[in-house]
C-alpha positions in Angstrom: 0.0 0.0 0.0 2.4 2.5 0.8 4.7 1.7 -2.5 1.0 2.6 -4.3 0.8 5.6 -2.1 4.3 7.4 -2.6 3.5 8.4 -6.0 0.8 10.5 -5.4 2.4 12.7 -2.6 4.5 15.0 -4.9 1.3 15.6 -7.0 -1.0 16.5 -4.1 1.8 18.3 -2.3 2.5 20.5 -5.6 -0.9 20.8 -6.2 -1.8 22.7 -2.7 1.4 24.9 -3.2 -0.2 26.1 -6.4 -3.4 26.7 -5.2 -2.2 28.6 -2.0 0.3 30.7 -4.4 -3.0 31.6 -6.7 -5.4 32.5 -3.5 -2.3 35.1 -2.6 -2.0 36.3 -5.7 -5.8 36.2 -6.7 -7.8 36.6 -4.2 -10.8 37.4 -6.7 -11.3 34.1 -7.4 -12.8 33.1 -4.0 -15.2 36.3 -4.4 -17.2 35.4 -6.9 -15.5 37.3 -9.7 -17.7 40.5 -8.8 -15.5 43.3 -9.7 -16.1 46.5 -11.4 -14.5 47.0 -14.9 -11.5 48.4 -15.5 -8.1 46.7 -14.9 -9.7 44.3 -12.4 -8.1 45.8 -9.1 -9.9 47.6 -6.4 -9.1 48.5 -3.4 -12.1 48.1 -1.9 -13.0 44.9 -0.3 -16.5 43.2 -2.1 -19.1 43.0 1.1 -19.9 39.7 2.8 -22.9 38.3 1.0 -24.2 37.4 4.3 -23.8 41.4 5.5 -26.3 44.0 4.6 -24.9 47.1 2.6 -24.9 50.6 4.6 -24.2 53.7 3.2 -22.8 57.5 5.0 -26.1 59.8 5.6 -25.4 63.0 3.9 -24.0 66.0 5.8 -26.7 68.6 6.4 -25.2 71.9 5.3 -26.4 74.8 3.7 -25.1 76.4 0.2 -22.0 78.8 0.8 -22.9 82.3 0.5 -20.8 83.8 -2.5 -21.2 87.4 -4.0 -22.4 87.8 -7.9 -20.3 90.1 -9.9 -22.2 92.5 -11.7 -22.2 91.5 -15.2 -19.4 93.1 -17.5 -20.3 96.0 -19.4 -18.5 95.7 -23.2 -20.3 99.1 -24.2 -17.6 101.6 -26.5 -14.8 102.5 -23.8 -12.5 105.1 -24.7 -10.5 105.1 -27.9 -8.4 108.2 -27.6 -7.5 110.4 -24.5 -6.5 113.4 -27.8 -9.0 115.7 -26.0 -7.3 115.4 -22.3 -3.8 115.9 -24.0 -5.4 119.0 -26.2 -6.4 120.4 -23.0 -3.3 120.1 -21.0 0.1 119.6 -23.1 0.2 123.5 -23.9 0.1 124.1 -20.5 3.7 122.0 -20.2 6.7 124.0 -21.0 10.1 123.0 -21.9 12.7 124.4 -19.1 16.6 125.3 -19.9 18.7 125.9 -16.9 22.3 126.9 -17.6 25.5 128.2 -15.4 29.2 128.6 -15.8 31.4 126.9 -14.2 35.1 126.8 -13.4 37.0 124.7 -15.8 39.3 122.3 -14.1 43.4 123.5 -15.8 46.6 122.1 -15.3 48.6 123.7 -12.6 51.5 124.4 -15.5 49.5 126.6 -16.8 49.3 129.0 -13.4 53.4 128.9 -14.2 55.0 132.1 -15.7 57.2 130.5 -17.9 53.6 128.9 -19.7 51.6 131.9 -19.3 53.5 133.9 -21.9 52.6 131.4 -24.5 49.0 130.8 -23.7 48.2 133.3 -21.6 46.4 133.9 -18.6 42.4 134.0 -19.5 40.1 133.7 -17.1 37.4 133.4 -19.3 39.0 130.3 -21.1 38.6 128.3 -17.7 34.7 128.9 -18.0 32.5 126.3 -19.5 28.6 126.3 -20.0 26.9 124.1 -18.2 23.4 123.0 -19.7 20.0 121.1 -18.0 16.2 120.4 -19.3 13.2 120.0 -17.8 9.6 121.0 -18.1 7.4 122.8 -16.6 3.5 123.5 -16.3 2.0 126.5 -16.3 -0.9 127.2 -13.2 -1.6 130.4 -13.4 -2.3 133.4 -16.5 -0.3 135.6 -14.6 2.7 133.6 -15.8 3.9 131.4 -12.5 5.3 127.9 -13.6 5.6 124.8 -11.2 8.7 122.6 -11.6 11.4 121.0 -9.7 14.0 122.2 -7.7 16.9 120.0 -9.0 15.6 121.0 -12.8 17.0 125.1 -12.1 19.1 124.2 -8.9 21.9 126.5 -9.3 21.4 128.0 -12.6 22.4 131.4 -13.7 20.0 131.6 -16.3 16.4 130.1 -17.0 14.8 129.7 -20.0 11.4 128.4 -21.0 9.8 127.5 -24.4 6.6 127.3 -25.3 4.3 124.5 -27.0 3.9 127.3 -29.4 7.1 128.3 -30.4 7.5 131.0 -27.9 10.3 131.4 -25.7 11.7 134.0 -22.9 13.6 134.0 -19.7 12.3 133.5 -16.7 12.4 134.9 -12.9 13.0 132.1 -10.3 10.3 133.2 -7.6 11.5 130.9 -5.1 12.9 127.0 -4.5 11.4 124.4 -1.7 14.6 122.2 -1.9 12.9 119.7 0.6 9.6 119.0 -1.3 12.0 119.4 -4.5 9.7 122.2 -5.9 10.3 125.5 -7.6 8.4 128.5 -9.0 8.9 130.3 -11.9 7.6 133.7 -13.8 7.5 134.9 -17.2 5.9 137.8 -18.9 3.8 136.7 -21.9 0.4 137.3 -23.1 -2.5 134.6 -23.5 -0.7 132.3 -21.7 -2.5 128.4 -21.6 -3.3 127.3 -17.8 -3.8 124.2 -17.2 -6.5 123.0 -14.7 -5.7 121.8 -11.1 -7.4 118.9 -9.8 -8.1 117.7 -6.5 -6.0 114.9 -5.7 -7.2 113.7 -2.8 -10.2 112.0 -5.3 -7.3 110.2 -7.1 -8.0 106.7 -6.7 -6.0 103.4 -7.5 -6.3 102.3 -11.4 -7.0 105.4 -12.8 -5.8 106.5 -16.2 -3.1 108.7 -15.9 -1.0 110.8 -18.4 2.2 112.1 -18.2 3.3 115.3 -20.4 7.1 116.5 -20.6 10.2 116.9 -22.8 12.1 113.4 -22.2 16.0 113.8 -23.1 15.4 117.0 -25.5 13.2 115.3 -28.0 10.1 117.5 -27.6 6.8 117.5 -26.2 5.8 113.6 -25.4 2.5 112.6 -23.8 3.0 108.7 -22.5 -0.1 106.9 -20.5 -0.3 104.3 -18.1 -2.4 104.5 -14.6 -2.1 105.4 -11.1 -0.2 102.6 -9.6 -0.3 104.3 -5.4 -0.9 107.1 -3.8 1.0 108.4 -0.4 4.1 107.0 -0.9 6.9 107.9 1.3 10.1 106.7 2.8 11.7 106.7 -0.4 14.8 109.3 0.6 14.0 111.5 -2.4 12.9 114.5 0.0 12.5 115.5 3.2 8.9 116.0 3.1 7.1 112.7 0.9 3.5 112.5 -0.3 3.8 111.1 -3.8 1.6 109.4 -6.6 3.5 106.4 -7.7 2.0 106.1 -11.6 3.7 103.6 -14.2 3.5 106.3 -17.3 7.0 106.6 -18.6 9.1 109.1 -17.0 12.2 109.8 -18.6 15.2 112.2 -18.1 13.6 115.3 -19.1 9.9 114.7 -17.8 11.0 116.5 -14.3 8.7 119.3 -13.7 6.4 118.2 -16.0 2.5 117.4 -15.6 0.8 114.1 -14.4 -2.7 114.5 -15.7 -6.3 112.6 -15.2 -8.3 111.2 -18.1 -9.8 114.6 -18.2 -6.3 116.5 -19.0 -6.5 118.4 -15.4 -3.3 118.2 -13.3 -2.9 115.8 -10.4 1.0 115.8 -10.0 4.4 117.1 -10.9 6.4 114.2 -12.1 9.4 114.4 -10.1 11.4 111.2 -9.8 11.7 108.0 -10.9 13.1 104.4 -9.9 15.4 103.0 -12.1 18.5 100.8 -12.4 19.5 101.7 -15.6 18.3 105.3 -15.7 15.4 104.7 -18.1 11.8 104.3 -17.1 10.8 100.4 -15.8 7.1 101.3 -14.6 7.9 103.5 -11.3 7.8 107.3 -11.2 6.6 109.7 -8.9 4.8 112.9 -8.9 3.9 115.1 -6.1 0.5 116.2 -5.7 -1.5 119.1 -7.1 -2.9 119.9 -3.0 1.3 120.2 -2.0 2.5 121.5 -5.0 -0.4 124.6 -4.5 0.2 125.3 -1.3 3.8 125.4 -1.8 3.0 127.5 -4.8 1.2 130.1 -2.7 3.3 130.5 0.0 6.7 130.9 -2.5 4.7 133.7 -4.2 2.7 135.3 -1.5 5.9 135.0 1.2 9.1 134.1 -0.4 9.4 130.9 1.8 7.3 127.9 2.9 6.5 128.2 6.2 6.1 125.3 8.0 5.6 124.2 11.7 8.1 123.3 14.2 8.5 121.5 17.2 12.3 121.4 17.3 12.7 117.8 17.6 14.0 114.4 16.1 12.3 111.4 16.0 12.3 107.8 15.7 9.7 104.8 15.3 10.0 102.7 18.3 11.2 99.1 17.0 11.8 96.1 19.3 15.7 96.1 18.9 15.1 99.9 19.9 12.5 99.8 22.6 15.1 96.8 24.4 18.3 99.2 24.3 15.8 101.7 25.8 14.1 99.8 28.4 10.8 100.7 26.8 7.7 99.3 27.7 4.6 101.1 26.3 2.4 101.4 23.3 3.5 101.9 19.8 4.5 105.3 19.1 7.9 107.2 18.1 10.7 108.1 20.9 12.4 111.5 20.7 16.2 110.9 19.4 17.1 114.8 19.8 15.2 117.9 21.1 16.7 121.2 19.7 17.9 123.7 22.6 15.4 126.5 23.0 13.3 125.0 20.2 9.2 124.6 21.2 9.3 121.6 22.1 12.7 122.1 24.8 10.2 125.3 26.1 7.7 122.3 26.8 9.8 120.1 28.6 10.0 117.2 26.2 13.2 115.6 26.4 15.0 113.0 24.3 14.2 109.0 25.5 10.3 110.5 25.6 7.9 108.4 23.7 5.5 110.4 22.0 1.7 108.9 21.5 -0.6 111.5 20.3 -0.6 114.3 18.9 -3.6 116.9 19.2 -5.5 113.6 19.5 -4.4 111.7 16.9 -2.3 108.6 17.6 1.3 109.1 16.2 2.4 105.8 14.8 5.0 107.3 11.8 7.4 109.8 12.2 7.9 110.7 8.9 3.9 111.5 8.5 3.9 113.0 12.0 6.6 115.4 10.8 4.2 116.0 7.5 0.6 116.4 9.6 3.5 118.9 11.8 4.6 120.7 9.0 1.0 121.7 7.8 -0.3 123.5 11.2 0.0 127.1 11.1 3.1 128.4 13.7 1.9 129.7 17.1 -0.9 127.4 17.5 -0.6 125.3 20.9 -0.6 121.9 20.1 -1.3 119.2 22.6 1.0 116.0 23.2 0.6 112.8 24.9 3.8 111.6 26.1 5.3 108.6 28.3 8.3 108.5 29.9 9.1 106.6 33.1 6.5 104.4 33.0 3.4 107.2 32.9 1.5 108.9 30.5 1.0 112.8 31.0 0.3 115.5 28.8 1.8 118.8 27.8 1.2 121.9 25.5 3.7 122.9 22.6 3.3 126.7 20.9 4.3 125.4 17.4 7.2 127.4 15.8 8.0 128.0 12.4 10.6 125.4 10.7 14.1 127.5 10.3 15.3 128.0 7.1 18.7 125.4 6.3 20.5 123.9 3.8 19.3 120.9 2.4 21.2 118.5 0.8 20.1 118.9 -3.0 17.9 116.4 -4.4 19.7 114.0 -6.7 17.5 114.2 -10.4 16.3 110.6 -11.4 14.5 112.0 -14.2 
């Protein structure tokens, strides 16, 4: 019996192997083939027949609440901004500043033995020295707004008109630290351009730029208005500018940012560049400044500006440990000018100022600004901590002394 049985082990014995090896690999085949179609593989395991199928109940949850745009309008937009540029561009002047300066000689020519031969001209060590800019005319009486570094130093300034006219003009007066200037000529039926308010300047709105880029004549270039209020750039002292991406080239300094309307919202003043050409960012100041600045050149001779006699700093976390502060935000006094307002008040340096006439002070730059604008001899309330308390104290505002100012480097 077992010599009958022998050879029927191997086969049974490879038989199981096989069929263990398929139910590993397959397990399908003890499932009833019930698969989806497809490629045959699922990863879900088919359900018991002998257990009842159950299904998730749905989640009770309302429809998010979105907000419809209103529909886009396609009507006819506008297809030229001729009648903005008609209104404005002869309004915008060319400006030519010129000086002489000292030519630099070789000190063998100061020598005696040399001077007989070429002699001893002065005038020979003179050269001409030539700028442009532009300018816009605000008023029919002949005053022009443009920038401070366009005439800064110049002997002589002339202006030329859209027209074909030109003349020399009178420098009324320079505001080196909002980089403004005011000119005056003496012509009949002069274009003025209109001033707008531009406070209303919003965000996205059309904006034109008019000047005389590197020399080659009246150019009107468009783009929009990319910010308002920007500061902290270092161009000047005092900073409120509309940031616009018009192109601003050498040459446009001085001249007019206008609205879709041709009124004036800004001087084009500077731009940011690193190769000296426009890339999308230039800055004008604003038609409210440049007024004011306007009147007071004209009406006084000067800008006159309030004055607290003091420096100050925003209060940073580095700064507010190597000070052993511990109080709200605000700015700390770095410097208080002896027997300035502020000094008269009792405010001393280390002092953490928090409001001013009310109004928390969170920016010394814009505190300096909001400063700047209120009328000298008012008395001007401050909140102040120092020491651990807050306390109060009244400052008679004086008028900003007149200093030099380092000039304003041109970027356009």
């Amino acid at each position: 019996m077992r010599r009958l049985l022998v050879p029927l082990i191997w086969p049974v014995v490879c038989g199981v192997l096989l069929a263990l090896v398929l139910l590993d690999h397959m397990p399908q085949i003890i499932d009833g083939g019930d698969q989806p179609a497809g490629n045959g593989v699922s990863n879900q395991a088919a359900p018991s027949p002998t257990t009842p199928r159950t299904s998730t109940p749905p989640v009770q949850r309302t429809p998010p609440v979105t907000r419809d745009a209103t529909p886009l309008q396609r009507g006819p937009g506008t297809a030229s901004y001729s009648d903005a540029v008609q209104r404005a561009a002869p309004a915008v002047v060319n400006v030519y500043s010129s000086r002489l300066v000292e030519r630099d000689h070789h000190p063998l020519m100061s020598d005696p033995f040399f001077e007989q031969f070429f002699g001893n001209s002065q005038s020979g060590r003179r050269r001409m020295l030539s700028s442009l800019g532009s300018g816009v005319i605000v008023s029919a009486e002949g005053y022009i707004l443009t920038n401070n570094h366009v005439i800064s130093g110049a002997d002589q300034v002339q202006v030329a008109l859209r027209d074909g006219r030109e003349t020399l003009a009178t420098v009324i007066g320079t505001d080196p630290e909002t980089d403004l200037a005011v000119l005056k000529i003496d012509l009949d039926n002069l274009p003025v351009i209109d001033l707008a308010d531009a406070t209303n300047t919003r965000v996205g709105d059309i904006a034109l730029a008019i000047g005389n880029p590197f020399g080659v004549g009246q150019t009107v270039t468009m783009g929009i208005i990319s910010a308002t209020g920007r500061n902290h750039l270092g161009l000047n002292a005092y900073e409120d500018f509309i940031q616009t991406d018009a192109a601003i080239n050498p040459g446009n300094s001085g001249g007019a940012l206008v609205n879709a309307e041709g009124a004036l919202v800004g001087i084009n003043t500077a731009i940011f560049s690193r190769t000296g050409g426009s890339q999308g960012i230039g800055f004008a100041i604003p038609t409210n400044l440049a007024h004011g600045i306007l009147n007071d050149l004209v009406t006084r001779g000067r800008v006159v500006r309030g004055w607290l006699g003091i420096e100050a700093r925003e209060v940073t976390s580095s700064l507010a440990s190597s000070l052993d502060i511990n109080a709200p935000r605000g700015v700390v006094v770095s410097d208080v000018v002896e027997g300035g307002p502020a000094a008269k008040a009792g405010i001393r340096v280390g002092d953490l100022i928090l409001s001013i006439d009310g109004k928390p002070l969170l920016d010394a730059q814009t505190a300096m600004v909001d400063i700047a604008e209120i009328d000298p001899g008012r008395e001007l309330p401050i909140e102040l901590y120092r020491s651990g308390k807050r306390f109060s104290v009244n400052v008679s505002v004086g008028e900003r002394p007149s200093r030099p100012v380092t000039p304003v480097q041109p970027e356009s």
